[in-house]
Chimera marker file (.cmm) of the C-alpha trace (Angstrom):
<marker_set name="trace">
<marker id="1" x="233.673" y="266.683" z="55.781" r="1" g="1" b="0" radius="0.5"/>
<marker id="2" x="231.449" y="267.966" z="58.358" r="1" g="1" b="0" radius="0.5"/>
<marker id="3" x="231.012" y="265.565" z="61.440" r="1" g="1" b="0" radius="0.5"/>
<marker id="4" x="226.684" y="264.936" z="61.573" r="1" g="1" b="0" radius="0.5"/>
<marker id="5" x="224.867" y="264.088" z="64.514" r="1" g="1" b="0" radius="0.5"/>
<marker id="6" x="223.732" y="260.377" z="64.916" r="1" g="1" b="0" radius="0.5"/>
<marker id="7" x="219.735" y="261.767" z="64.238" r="1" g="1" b="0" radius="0.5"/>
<marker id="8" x="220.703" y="263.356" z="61.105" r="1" g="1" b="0" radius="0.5"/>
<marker id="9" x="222.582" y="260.631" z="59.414" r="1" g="1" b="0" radius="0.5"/>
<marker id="10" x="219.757" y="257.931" z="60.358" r="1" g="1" b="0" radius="0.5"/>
<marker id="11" x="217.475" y="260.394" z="59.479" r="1" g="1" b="0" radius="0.5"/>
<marker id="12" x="216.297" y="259.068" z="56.004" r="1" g="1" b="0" radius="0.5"/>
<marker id="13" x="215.721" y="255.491" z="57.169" r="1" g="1" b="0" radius="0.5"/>
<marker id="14" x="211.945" y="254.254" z="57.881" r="1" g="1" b="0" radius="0.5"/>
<marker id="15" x="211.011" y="253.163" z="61.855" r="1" g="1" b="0" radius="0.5"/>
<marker id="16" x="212.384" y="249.536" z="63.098" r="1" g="1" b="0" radius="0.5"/>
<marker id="17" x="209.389" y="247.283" z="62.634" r="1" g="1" b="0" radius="0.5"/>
<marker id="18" x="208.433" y="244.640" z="65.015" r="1" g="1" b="0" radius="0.5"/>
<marker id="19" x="209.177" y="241.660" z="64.328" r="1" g="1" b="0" radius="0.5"/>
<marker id="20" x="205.865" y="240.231" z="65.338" r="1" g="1" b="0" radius="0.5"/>
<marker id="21" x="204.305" y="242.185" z="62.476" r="1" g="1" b="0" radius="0.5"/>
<marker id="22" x="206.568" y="240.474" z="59.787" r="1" g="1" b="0" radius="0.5"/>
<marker id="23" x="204.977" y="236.840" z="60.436" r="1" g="1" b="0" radius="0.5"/>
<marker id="24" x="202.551" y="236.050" z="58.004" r="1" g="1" b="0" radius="0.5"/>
<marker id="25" x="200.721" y="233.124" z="55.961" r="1" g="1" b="0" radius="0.5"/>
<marker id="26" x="203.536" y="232.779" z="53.812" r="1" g="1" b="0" radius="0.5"/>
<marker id="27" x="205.875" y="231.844" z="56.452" r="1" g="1" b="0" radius="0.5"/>
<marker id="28" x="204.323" y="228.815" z="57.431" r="1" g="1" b="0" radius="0.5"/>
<marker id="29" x="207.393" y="226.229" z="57.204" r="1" g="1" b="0" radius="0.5"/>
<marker id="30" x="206.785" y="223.787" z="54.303" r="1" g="1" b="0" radius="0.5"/>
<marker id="31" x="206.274" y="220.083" z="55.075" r="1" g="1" b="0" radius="0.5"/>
<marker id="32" x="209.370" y="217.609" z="55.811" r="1" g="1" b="0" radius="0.5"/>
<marker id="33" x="210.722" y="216.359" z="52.824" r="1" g="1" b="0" radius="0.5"/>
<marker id="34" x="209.125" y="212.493" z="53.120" r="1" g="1" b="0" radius="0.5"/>
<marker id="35" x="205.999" y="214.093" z="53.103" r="1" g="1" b="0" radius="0.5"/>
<marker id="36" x="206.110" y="215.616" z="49.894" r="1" g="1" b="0" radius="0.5"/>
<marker id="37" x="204.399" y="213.809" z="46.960" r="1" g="1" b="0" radius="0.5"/>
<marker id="38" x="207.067" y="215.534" z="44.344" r="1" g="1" b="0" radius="0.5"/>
<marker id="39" x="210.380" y="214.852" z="46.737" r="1" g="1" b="0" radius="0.5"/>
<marker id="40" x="208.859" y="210.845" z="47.458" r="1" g="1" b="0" radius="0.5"/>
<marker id="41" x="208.461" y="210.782" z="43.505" r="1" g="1" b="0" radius="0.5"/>
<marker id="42" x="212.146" y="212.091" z="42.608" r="1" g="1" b="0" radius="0.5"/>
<marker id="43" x="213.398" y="209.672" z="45.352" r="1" g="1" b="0" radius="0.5"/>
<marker id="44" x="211.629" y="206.775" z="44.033" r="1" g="1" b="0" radius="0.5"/>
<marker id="45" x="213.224" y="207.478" z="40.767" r="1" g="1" b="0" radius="0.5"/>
<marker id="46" x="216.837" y="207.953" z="42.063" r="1" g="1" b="0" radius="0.5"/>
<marker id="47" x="216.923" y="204.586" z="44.037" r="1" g="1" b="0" radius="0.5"/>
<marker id="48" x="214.823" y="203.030" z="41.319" r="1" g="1" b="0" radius="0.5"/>
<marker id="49" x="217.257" y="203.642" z="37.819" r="1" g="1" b="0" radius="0.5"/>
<marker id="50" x="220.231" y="205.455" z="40.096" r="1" g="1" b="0" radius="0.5"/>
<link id1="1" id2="2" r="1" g="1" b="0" radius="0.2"/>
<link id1="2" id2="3" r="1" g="1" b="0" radius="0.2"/>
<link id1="3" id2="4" r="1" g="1" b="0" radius="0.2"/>
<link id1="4" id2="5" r="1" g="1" b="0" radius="0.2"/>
<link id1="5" id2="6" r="1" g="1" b="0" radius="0.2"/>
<link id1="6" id2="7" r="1" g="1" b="0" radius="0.2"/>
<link id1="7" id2="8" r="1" g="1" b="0" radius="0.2"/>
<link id1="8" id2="9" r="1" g="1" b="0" radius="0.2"/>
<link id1="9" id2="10" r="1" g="1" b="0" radius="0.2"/>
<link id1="10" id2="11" r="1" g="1" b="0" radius="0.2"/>
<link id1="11" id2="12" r="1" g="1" b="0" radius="0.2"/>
<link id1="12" id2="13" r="1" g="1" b="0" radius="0.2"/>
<link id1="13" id2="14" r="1" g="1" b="0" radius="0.2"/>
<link id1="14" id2="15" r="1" g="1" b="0" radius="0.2"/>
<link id1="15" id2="16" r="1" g="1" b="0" radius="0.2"/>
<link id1="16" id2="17" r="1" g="1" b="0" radius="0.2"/>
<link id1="17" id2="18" r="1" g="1" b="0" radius="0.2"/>
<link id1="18" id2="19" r="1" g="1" b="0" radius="0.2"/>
<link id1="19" id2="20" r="1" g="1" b="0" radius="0.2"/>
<link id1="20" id2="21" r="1" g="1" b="0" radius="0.2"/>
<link id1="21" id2="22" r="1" g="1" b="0" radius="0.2"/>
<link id1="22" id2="23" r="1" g="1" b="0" radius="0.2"/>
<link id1="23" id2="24" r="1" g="1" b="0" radius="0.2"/>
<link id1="24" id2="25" r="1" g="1" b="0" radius="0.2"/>
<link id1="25" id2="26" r="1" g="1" b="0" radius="0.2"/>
<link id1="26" id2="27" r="1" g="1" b="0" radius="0.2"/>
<link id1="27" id2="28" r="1" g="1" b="0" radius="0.2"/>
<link id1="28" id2="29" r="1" g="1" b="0" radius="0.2"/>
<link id1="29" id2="30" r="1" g="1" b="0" radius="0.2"/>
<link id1="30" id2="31" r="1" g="1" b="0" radius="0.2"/>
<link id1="31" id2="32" r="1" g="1" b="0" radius="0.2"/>
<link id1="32" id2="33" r="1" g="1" b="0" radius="0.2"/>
<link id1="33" id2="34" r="1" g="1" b="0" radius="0.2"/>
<link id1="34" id2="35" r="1" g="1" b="0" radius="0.2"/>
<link id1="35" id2="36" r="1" g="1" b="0" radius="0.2"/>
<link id1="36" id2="37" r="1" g="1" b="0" radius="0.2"/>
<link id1="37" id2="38" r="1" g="1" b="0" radius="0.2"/>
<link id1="38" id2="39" r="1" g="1" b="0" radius="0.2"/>
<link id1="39" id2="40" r="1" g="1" b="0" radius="0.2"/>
<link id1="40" id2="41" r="1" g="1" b="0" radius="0.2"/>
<link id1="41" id2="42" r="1" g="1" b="0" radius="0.2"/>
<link id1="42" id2="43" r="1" g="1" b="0" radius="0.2"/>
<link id1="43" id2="44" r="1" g="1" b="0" radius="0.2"/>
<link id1="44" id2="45" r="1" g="1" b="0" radius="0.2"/>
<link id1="45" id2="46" r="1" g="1" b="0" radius="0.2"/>
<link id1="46" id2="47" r="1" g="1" b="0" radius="0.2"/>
<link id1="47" id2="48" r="1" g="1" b="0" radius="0.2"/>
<link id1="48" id2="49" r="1" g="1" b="0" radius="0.2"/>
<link id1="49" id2="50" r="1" g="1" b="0" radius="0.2"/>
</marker_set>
């Protein structure tokens, strides 16, 4: 097998992308769990019937 240069064989993969472009809407971190209505709910039920 022929030895290829490091350019050829990373040849067919896209550019690096920054980082700073991947942040978006979406990755706004959910809220804690005790301030989520359906979490609260399902907890209530739990220490409620067990």
């Amino acid at each position: 097998m022929a030895e290829q240069s490091r350019l050829e064989r990373y040849k067919h993969l896209p550019p690096p992308i920054d980082p700073d472009e991947l942040r978006a809407s979406q990755d706004i971190d959910p809220p804690p769990p005790e301030e989520d209505d359906r979490y609260r709910e399902m907890l209530w039920v739990v220490n409620r019937y067990g």
